[in-house]
N, CA and C atoms as a LAMMPS dump frame, in Angstrom:
ITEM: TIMESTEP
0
ITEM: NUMBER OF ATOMS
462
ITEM: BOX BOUNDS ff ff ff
-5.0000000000000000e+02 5.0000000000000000e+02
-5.0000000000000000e+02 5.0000000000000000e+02
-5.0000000000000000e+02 5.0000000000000000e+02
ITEM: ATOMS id mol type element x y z
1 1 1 N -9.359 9.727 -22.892
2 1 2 C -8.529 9.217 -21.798
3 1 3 C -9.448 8.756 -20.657
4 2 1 N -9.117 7.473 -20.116
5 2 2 C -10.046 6.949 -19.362
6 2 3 C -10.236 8.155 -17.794
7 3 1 N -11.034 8.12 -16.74
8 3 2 C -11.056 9.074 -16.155
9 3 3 C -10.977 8.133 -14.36
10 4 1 N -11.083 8.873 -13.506
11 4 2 C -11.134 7.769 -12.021
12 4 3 C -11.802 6.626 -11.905
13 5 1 N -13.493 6.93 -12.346
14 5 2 C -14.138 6.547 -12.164
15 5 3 C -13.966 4.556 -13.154
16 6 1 N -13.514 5.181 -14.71
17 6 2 C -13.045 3.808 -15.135
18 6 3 C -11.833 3.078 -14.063
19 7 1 N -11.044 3.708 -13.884
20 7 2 C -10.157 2.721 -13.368
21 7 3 C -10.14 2.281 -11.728
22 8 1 N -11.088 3.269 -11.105
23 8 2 C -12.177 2.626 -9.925
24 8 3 C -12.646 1.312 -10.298
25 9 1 N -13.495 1.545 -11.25
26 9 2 C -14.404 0.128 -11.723
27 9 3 C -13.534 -1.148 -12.102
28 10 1 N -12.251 -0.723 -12.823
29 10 2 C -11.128 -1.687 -12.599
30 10 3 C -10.854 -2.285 -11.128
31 11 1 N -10.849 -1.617 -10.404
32 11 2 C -10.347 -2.075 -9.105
33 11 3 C -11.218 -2.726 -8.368
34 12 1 N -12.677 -2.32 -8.576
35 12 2 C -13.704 -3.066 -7.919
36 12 3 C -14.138 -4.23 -8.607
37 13 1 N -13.839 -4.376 -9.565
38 13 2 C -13.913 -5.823 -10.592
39 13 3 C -12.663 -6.954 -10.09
40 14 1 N -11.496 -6.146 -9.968
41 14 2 C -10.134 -7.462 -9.175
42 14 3 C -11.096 -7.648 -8.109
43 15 1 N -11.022 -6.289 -7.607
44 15 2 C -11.72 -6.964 -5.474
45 15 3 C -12.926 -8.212 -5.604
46 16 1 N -14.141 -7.877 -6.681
47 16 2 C -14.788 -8.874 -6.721
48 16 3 C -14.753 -10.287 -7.77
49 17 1 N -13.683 -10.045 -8.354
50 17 2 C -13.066 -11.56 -8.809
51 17 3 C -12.145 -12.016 -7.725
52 18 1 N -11.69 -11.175 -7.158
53 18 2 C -10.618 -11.754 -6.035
54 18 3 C -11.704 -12.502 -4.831
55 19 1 N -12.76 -12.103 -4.539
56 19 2 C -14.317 -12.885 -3.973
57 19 3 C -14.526 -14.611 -4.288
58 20 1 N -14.667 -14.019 -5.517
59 20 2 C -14.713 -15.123 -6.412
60 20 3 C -13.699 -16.503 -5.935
61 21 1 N -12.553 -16.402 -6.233
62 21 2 C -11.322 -17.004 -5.735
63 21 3 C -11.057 -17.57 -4.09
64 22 1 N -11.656 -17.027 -3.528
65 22 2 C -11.528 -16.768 -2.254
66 22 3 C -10.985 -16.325 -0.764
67 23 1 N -10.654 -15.209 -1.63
68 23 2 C -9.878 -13.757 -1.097
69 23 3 C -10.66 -12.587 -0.624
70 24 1 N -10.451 -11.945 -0.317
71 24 2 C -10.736 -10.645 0.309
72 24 3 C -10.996 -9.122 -0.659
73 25 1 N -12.132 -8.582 -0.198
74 25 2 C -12.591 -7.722 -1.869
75 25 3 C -11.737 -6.332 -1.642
76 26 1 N -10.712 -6.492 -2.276
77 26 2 C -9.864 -5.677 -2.252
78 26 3 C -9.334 -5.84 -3.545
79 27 1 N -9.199 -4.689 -4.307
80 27 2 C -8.43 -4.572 -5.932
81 27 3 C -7.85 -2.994 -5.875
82 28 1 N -6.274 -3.351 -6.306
83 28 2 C -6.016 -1.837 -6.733
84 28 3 C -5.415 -1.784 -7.892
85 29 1 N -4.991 -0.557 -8.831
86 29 2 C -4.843 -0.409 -9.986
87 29 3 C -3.791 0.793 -9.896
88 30 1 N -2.795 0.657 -10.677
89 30 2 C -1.418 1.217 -10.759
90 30 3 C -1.356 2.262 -12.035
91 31 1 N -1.244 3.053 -12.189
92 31 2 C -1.834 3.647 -13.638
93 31 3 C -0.575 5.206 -13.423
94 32 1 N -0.217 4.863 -15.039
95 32 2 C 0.84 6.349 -15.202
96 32 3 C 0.404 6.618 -16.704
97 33 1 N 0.205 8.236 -16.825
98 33 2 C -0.063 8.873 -18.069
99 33 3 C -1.156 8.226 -18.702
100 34 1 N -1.868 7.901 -17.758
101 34 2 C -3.325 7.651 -18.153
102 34 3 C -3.317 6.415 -18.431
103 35 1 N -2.325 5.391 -18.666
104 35 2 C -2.525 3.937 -18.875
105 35 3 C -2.115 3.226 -17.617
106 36 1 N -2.713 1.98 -17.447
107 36 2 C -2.664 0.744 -16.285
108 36 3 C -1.169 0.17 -16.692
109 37 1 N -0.572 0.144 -15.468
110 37 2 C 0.732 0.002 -15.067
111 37 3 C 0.652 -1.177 -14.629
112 38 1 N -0.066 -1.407 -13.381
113 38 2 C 0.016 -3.175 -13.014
114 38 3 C -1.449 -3.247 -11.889
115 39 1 N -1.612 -4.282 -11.454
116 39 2 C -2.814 -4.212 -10.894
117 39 3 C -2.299 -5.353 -9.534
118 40 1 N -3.408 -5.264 -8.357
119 40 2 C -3.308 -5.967 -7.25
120 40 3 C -4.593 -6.362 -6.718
121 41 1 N -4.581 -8.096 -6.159
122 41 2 C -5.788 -7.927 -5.139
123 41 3 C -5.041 -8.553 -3.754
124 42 1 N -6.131 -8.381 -3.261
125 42 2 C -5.746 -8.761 -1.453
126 42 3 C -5.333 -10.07 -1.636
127 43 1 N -4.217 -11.232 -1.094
128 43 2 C -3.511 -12.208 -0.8
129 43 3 C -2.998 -12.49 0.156
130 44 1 N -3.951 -11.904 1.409
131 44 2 C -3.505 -12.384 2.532
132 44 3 C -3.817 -13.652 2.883
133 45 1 N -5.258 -14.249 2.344
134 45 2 C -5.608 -15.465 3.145
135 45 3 C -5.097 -16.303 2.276
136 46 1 N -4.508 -15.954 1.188
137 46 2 C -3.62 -17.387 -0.097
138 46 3 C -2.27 -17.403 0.479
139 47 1 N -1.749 -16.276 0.857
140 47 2 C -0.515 -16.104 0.986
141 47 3 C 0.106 -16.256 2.62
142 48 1 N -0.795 -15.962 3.259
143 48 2 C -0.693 -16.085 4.919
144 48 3 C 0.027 -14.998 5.172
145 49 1 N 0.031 -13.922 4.759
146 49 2 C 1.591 -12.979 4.156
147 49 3 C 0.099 -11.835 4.91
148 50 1 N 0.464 -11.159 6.452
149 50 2 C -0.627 -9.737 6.716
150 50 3 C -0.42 -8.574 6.186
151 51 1 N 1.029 -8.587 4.888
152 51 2 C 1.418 -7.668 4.032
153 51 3 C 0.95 -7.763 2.94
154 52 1 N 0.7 -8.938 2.449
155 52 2 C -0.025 -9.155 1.018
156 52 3 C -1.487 -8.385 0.746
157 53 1 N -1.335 -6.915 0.933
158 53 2 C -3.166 -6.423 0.48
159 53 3 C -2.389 -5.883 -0.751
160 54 1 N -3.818 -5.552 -1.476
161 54 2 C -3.782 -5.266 -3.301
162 54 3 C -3.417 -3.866 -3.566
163 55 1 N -3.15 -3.152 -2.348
164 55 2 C -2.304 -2.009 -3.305
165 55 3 C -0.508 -1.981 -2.85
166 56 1 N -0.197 -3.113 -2.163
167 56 2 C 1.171 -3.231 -2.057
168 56 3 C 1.413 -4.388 -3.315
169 57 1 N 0.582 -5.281 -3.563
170 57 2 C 0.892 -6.08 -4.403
171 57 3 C 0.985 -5.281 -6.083
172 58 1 N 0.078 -4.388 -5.709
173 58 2 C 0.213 -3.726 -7.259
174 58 3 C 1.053 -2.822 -7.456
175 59 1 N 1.912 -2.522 -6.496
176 59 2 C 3.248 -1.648 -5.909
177 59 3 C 4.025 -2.644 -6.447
178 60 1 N 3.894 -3.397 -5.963
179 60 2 C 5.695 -4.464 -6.429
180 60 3 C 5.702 -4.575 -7.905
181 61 1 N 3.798 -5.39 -8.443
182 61 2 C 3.792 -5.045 -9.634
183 61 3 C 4.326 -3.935 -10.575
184 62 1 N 4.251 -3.264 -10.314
185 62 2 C 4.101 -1.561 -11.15
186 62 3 C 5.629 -1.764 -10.992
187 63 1 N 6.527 -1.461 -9.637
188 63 2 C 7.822 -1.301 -9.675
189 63 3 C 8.582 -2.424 -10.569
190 64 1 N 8.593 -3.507 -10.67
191 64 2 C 8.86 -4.704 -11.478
192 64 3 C 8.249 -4.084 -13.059
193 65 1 N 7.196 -3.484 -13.344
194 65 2 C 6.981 -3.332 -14.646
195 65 3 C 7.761 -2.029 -15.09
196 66 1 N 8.096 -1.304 -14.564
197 66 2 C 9.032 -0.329 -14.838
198 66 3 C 10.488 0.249 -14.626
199 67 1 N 10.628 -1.135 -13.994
200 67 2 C 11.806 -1.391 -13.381
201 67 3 C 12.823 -0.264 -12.534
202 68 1 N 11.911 -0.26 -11.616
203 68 2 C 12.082 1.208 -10.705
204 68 3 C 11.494 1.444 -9.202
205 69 1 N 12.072 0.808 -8.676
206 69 2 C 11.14 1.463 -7.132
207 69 3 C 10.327 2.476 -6.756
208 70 1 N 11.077 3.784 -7.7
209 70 2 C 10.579 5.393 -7.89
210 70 3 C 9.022 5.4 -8.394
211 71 1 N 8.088 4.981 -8.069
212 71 2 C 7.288 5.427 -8.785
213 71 3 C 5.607 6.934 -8.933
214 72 1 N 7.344 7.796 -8.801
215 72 2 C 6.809 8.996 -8.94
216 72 3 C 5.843 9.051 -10.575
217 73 1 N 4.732 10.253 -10.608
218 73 2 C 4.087 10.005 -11.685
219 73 3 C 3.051 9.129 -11.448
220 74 1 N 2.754 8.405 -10.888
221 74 2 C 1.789 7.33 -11.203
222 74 3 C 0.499 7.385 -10.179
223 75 1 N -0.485 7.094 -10.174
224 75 2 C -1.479 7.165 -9.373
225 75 3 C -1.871 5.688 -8.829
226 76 1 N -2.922 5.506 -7.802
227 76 2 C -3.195 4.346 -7.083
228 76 3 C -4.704 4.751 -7.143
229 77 1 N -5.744 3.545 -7.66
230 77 2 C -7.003 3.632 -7.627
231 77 3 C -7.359 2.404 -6.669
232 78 1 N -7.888 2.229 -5.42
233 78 2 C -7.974 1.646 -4.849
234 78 3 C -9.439 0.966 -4.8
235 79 1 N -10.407 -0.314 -4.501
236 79 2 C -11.626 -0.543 -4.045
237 79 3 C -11.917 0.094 -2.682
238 80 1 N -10.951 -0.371 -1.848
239 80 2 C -11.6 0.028 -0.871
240 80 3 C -10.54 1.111 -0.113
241 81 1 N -10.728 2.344 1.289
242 81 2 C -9.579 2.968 1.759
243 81 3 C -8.713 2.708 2.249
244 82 1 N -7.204 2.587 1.745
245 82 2 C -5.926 1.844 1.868
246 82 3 C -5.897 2.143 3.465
247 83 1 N -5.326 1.004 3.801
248 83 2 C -4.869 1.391 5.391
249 83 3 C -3.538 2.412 5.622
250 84 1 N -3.093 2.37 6.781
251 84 2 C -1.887 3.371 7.276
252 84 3 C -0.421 2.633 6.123
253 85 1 N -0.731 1.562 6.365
254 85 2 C 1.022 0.499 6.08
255 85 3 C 0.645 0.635 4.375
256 86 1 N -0.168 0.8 3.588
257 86 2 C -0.24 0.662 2.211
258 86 3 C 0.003 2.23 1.654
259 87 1 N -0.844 2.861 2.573
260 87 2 C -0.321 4.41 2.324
261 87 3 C 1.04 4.61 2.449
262 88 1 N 1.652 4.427 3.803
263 88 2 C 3.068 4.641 3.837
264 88 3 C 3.802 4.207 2.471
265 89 1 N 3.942 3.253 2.305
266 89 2 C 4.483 2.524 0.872
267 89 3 C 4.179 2.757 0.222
268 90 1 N 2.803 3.81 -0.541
269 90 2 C 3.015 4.446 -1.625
270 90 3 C 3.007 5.704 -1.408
271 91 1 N 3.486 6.555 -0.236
272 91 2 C 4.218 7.869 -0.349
273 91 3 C 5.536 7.636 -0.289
274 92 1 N 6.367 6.367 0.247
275 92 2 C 7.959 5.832 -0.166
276 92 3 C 7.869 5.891 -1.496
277 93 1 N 7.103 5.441 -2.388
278 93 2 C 7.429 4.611 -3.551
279 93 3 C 7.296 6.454 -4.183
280 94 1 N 6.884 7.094 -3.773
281 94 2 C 6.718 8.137 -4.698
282 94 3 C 5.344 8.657 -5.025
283 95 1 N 4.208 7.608 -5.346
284 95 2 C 2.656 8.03 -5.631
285 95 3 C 2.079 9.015 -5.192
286 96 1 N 1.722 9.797 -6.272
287 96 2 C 1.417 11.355 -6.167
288 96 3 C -0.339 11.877 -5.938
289 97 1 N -1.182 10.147 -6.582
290 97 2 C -2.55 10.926 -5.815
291 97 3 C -2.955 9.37 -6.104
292 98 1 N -3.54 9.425 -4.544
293 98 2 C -4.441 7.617 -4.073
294 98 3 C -6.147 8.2 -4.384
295 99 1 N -6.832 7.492 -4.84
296 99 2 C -8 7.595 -5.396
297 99 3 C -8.804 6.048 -4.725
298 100 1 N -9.858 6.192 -3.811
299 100 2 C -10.803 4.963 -3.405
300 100 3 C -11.983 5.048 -3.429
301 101 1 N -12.527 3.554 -3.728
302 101 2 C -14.151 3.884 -4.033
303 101 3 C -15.085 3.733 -2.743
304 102 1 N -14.644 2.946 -1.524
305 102 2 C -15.375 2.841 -0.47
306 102 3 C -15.015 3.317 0.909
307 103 1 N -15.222 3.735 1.583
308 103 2 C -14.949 4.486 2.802
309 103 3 C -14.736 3.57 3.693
310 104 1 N -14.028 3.668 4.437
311 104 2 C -13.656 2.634 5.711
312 104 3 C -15.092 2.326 6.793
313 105 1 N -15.956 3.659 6.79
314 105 2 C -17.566 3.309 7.119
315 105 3 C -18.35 2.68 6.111
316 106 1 N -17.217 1.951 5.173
317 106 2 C -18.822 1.025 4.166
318 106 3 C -17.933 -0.121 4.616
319 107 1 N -16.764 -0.429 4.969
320 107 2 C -15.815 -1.331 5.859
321 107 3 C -16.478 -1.94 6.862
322 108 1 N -16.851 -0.745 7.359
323 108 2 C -17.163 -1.241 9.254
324 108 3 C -18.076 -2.25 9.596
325 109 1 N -19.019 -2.457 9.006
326 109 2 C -20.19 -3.551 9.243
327 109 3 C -19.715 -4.943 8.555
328 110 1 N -18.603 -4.884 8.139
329 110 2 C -18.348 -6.364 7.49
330 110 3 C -17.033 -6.654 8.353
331 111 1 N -16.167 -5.855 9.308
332 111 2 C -15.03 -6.08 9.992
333 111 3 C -13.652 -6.106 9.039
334 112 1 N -13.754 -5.013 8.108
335 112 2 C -12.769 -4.74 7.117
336 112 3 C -12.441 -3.418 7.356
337 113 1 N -12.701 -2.346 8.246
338 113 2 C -12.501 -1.068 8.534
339 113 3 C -10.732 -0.957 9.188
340 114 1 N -10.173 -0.154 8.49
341 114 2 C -8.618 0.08 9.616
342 114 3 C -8.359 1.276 10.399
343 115 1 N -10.062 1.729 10.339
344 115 2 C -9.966 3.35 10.826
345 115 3 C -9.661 3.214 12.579
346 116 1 N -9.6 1.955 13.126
347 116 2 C -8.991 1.604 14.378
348 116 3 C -7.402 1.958 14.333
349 117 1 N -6.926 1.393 13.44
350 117 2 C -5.191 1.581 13.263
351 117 3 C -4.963 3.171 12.991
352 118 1 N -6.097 3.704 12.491
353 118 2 C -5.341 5.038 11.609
354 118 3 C -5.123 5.811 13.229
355 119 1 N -6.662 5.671 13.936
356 119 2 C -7.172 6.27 15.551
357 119 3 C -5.586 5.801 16.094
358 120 1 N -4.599 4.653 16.579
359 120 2 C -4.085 4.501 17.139
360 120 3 C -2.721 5.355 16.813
361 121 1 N -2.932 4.981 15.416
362 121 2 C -1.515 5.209 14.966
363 121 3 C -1.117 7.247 15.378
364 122 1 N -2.363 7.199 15.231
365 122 2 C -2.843 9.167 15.734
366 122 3 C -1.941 9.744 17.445
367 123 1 N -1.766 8.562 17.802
368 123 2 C -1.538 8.534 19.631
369 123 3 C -0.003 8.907 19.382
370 124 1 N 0.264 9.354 20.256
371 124 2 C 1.519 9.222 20.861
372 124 3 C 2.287 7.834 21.23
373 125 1 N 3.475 7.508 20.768
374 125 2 C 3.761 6.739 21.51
375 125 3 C 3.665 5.635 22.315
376 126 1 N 3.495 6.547 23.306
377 126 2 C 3.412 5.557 24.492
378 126 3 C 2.139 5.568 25.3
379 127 1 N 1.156 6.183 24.444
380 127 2 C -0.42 5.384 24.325
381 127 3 C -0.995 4.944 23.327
382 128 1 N -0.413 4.227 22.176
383 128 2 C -0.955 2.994 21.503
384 128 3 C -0.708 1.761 21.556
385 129 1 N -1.874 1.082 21.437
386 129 2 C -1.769 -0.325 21.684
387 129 3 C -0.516 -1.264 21.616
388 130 1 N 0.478 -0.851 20.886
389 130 2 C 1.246 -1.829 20.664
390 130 3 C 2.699 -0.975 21.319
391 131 1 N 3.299 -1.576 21.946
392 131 2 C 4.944 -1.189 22.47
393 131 3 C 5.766 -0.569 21.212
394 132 1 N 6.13 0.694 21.698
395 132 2 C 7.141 1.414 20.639
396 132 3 C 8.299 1.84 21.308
397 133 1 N 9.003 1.186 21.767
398 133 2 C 10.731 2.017 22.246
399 133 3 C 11.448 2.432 21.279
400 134 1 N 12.545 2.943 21.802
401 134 2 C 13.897 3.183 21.081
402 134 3 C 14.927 3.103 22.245
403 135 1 N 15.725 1.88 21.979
404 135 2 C 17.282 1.696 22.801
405 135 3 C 18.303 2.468 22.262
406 136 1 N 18.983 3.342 22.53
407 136 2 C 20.031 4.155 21.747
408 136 3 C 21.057 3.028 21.805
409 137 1 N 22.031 2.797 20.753
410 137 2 C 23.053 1.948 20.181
411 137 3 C 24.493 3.002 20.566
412 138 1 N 25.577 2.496 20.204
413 138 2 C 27.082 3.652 21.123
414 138 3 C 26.891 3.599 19.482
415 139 1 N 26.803 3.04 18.643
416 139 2 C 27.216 4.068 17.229
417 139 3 C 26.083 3.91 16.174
418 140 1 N 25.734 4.694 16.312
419 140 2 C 24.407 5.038 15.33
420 140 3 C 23.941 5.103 14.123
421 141 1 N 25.126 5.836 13.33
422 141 2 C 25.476 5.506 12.065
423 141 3 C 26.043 4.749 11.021
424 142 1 N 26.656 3.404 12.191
425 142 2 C 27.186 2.405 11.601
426 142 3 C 26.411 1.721 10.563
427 143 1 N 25.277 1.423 10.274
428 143 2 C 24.905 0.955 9.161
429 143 3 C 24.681 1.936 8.118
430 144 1 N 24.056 3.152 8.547
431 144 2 C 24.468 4.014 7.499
432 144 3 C 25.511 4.924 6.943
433 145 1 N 26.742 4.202 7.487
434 145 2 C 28.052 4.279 7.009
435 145 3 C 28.493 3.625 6.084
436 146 1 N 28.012 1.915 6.398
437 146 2 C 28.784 0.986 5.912
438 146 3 C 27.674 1.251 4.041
439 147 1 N 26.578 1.727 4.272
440 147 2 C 25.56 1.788 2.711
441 147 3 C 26.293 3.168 2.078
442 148 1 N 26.576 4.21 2.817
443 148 2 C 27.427 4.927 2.379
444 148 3 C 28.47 4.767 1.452
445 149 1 N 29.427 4.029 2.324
446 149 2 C 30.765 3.666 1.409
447 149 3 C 30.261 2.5 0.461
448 150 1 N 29.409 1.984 0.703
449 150 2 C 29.118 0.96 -0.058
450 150 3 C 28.6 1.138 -1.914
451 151 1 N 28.127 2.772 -1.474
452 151 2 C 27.512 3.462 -2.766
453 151 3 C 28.578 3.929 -3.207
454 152 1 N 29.435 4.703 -3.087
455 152 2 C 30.654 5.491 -3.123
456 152 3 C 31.771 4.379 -3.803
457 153 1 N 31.714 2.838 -3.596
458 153 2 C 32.113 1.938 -4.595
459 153 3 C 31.959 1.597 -5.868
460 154 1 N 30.217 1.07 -5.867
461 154 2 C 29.705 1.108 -6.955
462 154 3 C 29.265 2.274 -7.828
């Protein structure tokens, strides 16, 4: 059974064919019960899309190949350390252990590091860089009423 380290080397082979192409060296690899599920590279600068990095793309992949959003069971082998927004989306999706081959300090000297976002995202509130409110609404649960009954149909 292949072990991290193979399906590391998977991921660092997309990131540097994705080079190749002229994308961003980023590759991740989707893998359940020991076999490759679906794979991703970075598509931000093809796609113009600042959501398109390679372990959300290999998220949609994987969910589309198993036809399941859930994808509990499965692991994420990443090239390089997923940022905050790729992590989030694969502890939604379910992914039970993220595995990367480069540290956000082998990042930093090329201006690919997100250990700035992780530092902010660390703050409170209403000392990080970017504006975070909440306006309270008079009914709160109205949309998760209307998905409620909406399930309770189908």
């Amino acid at each position: 059974m292949p072990n991290a380290e193979t399906f590391l080397e998977q991921a660092i082979a997309l990131a540097l064919d994705n080079v190749e192409q002229g994308g961003r060296p980023f590759g991740a690899v989707v893998v359940k019960d020991g076999e490759v599920v679906a794979t991703g590279v970075n598509r931000l600068l093809a796609t113009r899309d600042p959501t398109s990095h390679a372990e959300l793309n290999a998220l949609r992949a994987a969910s589309q190949a198993l036809g399941t959003p859930d994808l509990s069971g499965c692991a994420v082998y990443a090239s390089g350390h997923p940022c905050p927004m790729c992590l989030a989306a694969m502890r939604m999706a379910g992914i039970g252990e993220v595995v990367f081959a480069y540290t956000n300090e082998d990042a930093e000297p090329f201006g690919l590091s997100t250990a700035a976002v992780y530092a902010d995202l660390a703050k409170p509130f209403a000392q990080q860089s970017m504006t975070i409110r909440h306006v309270a609404m008079d009914d709160p649960a109205r949309p998760y009423l209307a998905w409620k009954c909406r399930q309770a149909v189908t």
